[in-house]
C-alpha positions as CSV (number, residue, x, y, z in Angstrom):
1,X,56.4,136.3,-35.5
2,X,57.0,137.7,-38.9
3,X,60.0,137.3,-40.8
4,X,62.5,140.6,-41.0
5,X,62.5,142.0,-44.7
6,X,65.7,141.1,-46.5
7,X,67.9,143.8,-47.8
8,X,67.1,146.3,-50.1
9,X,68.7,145.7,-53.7
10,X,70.1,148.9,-54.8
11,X,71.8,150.0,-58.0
12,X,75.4,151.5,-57.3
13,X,74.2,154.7,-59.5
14,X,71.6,154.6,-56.8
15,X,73.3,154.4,-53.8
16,X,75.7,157.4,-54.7
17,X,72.7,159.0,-55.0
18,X,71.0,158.3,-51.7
19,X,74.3,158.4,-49.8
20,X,74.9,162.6,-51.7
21,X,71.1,163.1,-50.3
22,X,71.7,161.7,-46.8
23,X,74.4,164.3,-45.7
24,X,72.7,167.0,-47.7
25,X,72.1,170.0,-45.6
26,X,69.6,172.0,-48.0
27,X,67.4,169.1,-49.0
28,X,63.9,168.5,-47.2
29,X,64.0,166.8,-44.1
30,X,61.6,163.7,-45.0
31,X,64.0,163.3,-48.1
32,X,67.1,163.0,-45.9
33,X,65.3,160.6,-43.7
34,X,63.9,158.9,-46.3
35,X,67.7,158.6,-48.3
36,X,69.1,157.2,-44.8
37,X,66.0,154.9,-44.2
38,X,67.3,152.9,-47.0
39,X,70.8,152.8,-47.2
40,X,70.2,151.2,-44.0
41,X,67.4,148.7,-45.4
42,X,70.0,148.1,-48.2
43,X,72.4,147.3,-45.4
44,X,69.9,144.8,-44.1
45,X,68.7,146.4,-41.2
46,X,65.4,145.8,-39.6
47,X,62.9,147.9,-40.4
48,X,62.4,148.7,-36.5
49,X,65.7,149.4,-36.0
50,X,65.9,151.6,-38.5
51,X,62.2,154.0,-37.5
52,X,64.1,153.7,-34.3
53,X,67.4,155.3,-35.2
54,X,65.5,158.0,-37.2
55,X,62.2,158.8,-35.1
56,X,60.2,157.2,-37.5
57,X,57.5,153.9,-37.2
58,X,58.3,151.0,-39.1
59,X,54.7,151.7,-41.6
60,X,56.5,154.3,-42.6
61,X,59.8,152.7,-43.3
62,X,58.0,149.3,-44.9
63,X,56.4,151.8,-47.0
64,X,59.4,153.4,-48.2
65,X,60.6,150.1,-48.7
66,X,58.2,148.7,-51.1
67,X,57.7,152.6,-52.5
68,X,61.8,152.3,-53.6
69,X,61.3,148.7,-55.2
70,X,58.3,149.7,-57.6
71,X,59.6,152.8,-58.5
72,X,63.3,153.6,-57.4
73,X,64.2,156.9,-57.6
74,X,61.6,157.9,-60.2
75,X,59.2,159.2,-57.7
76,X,61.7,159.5,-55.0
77,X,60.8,163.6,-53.6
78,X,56.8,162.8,-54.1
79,X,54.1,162.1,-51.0
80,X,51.4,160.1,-52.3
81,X,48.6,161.7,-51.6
82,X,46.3,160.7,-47.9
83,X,49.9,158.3,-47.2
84,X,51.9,158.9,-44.2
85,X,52.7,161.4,-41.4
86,X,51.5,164.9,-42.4
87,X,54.4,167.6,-42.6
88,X,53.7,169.8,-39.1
89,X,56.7,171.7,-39.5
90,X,57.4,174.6,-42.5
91,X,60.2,173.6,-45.0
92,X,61.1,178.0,-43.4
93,X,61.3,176.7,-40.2
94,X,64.0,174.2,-41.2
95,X,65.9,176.5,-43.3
96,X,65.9,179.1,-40.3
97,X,66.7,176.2,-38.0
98,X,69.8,175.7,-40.1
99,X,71.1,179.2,-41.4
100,X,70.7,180.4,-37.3
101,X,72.8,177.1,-36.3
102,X,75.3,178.0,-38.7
103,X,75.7,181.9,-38.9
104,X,74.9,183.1,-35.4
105,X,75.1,182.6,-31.9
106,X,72.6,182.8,-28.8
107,X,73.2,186.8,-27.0
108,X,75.8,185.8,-24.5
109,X,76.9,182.0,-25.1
110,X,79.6,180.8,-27.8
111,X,77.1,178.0,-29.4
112,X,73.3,176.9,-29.9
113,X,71.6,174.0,-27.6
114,X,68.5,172.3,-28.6
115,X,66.9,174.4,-26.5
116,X,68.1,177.9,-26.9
117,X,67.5,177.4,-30.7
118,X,64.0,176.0,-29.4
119,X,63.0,179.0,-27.6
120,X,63.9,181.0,-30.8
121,X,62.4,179.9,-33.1
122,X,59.4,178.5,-31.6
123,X,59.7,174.4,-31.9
124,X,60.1,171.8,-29.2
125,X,63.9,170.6,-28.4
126,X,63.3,167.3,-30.0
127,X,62.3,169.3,-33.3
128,X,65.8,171.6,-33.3
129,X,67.4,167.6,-32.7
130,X,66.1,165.5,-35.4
131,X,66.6,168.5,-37.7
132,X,70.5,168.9,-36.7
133,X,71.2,164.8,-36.6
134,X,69.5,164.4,-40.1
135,X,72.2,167.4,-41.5
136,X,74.7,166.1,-39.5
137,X,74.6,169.3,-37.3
138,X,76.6,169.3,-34.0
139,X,76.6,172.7,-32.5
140,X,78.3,171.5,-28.9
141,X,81.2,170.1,-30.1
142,X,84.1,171.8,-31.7
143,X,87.4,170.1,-32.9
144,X,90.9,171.9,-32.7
145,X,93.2,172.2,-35.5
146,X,96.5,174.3,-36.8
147,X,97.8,174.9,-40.3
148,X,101.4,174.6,-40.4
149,X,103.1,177.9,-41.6
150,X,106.1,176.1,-42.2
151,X,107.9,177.8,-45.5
152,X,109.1,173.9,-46.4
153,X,105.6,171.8,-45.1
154,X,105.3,170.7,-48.3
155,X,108.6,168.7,-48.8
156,X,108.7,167.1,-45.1
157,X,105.0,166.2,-45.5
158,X,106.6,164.6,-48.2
159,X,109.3,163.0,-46.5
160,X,107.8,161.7,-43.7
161,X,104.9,160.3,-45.3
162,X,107.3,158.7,-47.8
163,X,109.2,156.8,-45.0
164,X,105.8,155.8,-44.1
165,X,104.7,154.4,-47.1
166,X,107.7,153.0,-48.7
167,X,110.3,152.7,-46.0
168,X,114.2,152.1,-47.5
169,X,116.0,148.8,-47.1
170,X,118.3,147.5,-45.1
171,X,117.0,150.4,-42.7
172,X,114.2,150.7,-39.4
173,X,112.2,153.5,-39.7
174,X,111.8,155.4,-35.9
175,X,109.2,157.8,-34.7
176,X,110.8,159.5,-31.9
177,X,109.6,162.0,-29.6
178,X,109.7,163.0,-26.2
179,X,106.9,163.0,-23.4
180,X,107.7,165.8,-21.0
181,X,107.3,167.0,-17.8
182,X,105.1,163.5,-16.8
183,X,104.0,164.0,-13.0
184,X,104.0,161.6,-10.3
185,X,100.5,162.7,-8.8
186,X,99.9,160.7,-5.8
187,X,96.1,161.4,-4.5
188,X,95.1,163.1,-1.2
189,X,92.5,160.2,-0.1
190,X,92.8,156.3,-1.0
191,X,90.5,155.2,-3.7
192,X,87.6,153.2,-3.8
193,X,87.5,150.3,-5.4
194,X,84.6,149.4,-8.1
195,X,81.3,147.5,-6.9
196,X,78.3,146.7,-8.5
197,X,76.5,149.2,-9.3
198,X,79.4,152.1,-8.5
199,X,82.6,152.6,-10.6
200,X,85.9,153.3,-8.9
201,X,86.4,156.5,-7.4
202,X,89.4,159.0,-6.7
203,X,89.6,162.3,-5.6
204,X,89.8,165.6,-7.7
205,X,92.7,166.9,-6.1
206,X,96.7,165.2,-5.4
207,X,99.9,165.4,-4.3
208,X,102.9,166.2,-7.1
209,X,106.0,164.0,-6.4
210,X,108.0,165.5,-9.0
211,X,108.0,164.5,-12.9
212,X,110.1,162.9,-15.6
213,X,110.9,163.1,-19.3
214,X,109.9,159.9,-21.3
215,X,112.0,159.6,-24.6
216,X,110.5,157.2,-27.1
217,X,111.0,155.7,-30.4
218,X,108.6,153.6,-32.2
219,X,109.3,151.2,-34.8
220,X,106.8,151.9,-37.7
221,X,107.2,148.2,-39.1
222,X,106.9,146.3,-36.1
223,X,104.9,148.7,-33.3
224,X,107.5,148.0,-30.7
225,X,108.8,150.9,-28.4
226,X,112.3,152.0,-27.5
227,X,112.1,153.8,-24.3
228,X,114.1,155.3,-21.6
229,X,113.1,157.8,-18.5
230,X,115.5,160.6,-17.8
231,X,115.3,163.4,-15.8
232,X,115.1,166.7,-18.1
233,X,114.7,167.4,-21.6
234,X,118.0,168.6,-22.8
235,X,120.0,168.0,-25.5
236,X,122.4,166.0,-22.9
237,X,119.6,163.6,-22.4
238,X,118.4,163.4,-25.9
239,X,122.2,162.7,-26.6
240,X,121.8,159.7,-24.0
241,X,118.6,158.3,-26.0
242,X,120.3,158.0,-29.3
243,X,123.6,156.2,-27.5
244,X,120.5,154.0,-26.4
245,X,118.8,154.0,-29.9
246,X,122.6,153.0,-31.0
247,X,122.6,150.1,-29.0
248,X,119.2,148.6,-29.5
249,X,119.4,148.6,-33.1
250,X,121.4,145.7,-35.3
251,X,124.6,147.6,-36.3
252,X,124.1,146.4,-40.1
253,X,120.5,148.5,-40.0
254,X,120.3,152.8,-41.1
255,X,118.5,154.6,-38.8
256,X,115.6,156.9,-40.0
257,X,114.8,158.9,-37.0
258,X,110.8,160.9,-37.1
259,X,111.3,163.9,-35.0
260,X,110.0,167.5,-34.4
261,X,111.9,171.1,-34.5
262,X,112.8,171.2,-31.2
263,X,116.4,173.3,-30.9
264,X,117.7,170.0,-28.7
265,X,117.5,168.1,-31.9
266,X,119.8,170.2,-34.2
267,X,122.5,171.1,-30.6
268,X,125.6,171.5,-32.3
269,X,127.0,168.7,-29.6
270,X,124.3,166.4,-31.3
271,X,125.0,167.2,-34.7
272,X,128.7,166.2,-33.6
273,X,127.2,162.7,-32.6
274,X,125.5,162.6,-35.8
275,X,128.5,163.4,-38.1
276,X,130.6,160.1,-36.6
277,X,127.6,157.9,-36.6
278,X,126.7,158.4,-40.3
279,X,123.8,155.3,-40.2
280,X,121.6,157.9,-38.2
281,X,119.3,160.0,-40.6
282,X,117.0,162.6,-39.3
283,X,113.8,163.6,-41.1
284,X,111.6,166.6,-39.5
285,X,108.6,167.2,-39.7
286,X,106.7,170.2,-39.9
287,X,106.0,172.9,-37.5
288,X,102.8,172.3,-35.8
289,X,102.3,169.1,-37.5
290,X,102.9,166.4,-34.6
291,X,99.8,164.7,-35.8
292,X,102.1,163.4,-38.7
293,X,104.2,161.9,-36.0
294,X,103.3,158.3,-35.0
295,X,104.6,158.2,-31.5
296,X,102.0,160.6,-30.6
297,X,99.2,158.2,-30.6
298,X,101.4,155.6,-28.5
299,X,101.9,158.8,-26.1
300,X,98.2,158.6,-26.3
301,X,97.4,155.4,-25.1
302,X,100.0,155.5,-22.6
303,X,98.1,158.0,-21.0
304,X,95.0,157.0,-21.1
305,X,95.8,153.4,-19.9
306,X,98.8,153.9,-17.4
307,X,99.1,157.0,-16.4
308,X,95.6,159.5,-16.0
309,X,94.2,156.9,-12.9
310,X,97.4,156.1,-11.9
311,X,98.8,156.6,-8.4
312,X,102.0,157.4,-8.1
313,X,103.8,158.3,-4.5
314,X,107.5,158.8,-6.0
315,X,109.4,159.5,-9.3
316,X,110.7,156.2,-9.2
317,X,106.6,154.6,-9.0
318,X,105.9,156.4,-11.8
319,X,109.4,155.4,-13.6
320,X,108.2,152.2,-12.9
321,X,104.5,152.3,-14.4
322,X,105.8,153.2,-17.3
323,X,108.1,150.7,-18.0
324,X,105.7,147.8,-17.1
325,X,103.3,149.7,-19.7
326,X,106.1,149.7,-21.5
327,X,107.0,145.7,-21.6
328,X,103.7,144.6,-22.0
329,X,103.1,146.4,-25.1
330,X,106.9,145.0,-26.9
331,X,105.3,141.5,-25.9
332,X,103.1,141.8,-28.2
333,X,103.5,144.8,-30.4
334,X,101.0,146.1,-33.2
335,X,102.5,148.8,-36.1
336,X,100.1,151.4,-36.4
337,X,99.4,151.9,-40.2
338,X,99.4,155.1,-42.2
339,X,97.2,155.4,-44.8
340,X,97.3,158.9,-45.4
341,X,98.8,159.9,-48.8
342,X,100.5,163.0,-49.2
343,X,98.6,164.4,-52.4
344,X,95.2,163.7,-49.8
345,X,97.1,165.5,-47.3
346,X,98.2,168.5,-48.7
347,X,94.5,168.7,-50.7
348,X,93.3,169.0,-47.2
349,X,95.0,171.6,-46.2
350,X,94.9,174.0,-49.3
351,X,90.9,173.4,-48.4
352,X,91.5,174.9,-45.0
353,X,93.9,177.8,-46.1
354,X,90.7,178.3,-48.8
355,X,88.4,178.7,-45.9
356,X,90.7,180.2,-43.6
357,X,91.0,183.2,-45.9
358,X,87.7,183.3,-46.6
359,X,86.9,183.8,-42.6
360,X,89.5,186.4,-42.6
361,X,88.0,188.5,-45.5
362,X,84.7,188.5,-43.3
């Protein structure tokens, strides 16, 4: 059995240059394939694995290999001439391929499959595929997104983000938010458990036992969770959840609250509240920006592990789920870390607004 090829030794100058050529989206196919073939040989990866991640043999990729070490870059768009798989597919095929993927649409669907675009243009399925994956191409999925028309985004992007980053002394920084209208859903049928061979089932349809309002605040430094069920979201019961906040905290600590816009927050009986506890400091963030807010993603994995295949046949079961999810993640509690800067923030968005304006002159 032979011995797997060490990895390829590449120049930094000539990695930026293969990893610019592996995402590029006008360059030739064989030179995108041949850019990614060895960035992953100068990862170490086997040669088969790698003709096996691109649809390509491993002759080919061993004679990339040893192509790249005698000359680099030098010769780097050239075939040798009678050396490797002939071209069976026009460089005008590719580019139609491409500009139909990105500028149209099949009569009478929203998006391109391999196939429709195959029928069009007169290549097999597995042609329209490799050309997509090697421009990074992915006509069936689609990714939602808002731009804040907050007037003041700018400075509580700032804020927020600051808190984040370089939180103030002698103070906990909280992430507060609340999870509304959570349902007790109780299903029509027991479920089956999971065998070999068959995961665990439940049925598509259920029973609503009534719902609940989860208030939470999580502790940027430490990942642990302040949390308390009540039955609406007013600004009574948010009232209730900062007496609680009040009383879980260390009374020598400020408290930085993260919250959204809601009118509950800024209820002149809460700003009451606020004025004779003057250690509680709110910071809001922007409109339609709850992605800046950290508690989300703990909302998330609530969710996901507690509460989408639970089984809940009261209020109070479901009251109950959540505080044993609840308990077992303050024993042992992970902060979830920002990295985000605001400058790379707000560069992304002008970039949106850029191309959101350009879509709207077309």
């Amino acid at each position: 059995m032979s011995k797997p090829a060490v990895a390829l030794v590449i120049s930094e100058g000539q990695r930026e240059v293969l990893e610019r050529l592996s995402v590029s989206r006008t360059a030739p196919l064989r030179e995108v394939q041949r850019a990614r073939a060895l960035l992953l040989a100068a990862d170490g990866v086997a040669n088969t694995l790698i003709a096996d991640r691109l649809g390509l043999t491993p002759v080919t990729v061993r004679s990339w290999r040893r192509r790249f070490e005698t000359h680099g870059l030098v010769k780097f768009g050239k075939v040798e001439a009678g050396r490797g798989r002939k071209a069976t597919i026009p460089q005008e095929v590719i580019d139609e391929i491409v500009d139909l993927t990105q500028h149209s649409r099949p009569d009478g669907q929203t998006h391109w499959s391999t196939r429709t675009m195959a029928d069009k243009v007169g290549v097999s399925k597995d042609t329209v595929q490799r050309v997509w994956s090697a421009r990074g191409l992915k006509p069936h999925l689609v990714t939602t997104f808002k731009l804040s028309n907050d007037p003041r985004f700018e400075e509580k992007l700032i804020d927020v983000v600051g808190l984040y980053h370089d939180p103030p002394e002698n103070a906990i920084v909280l992430c507060m938010d609340e999870k509304s209208s959570v349902q007790a859903l109780d299903r029509t049928q027991p479920s089956l458990p999971m065998v070999k061979g068959r995961a665990s089932t439940m049925t598509h349809d259920y029973k609503r036992h009534g719902t609940t309002t989860l208030f939470a605040a999580l502790d940027v430094l430490t990942g642990e969770v302040i949390g308390s069920c009540l039955p609406r979201h007013r600004h009574s019961e948010f009232l209730k959840f900062l007496k609680v906040i009040d009383t879980e905290v260390p009374a020598g600590l400020d408290v930085h609250l993260i919250l959204d816009n809601y009118a509950t927050h800024k209820h002149p009986t809460v700003l009451a509240w606020l004025d004779k506890h003057p250690r509680f400091h709110l910071h809001f963030t922007p409109t339609s920006s709850s992605w800046l807010n950290l508690v989300e993603r703990w909302f998330r994995e609530l969710t996901d592990k507690a509460l989408r295949r639970g089984v809940f046949h009261s209020v109070p079961d479901l009251i109950a789920a959540i505080q044993d999810y609840l308990n077992a993640h303050n024993d042992n509690p992970k902060p979830l870390i920002w990295t985000a800067t605001a400058d790379d923030i707000l560069a992304k968005v002008a970039r949106g607004r850029v191309a959101l304006e350009a879509v709207n002159q077309n």
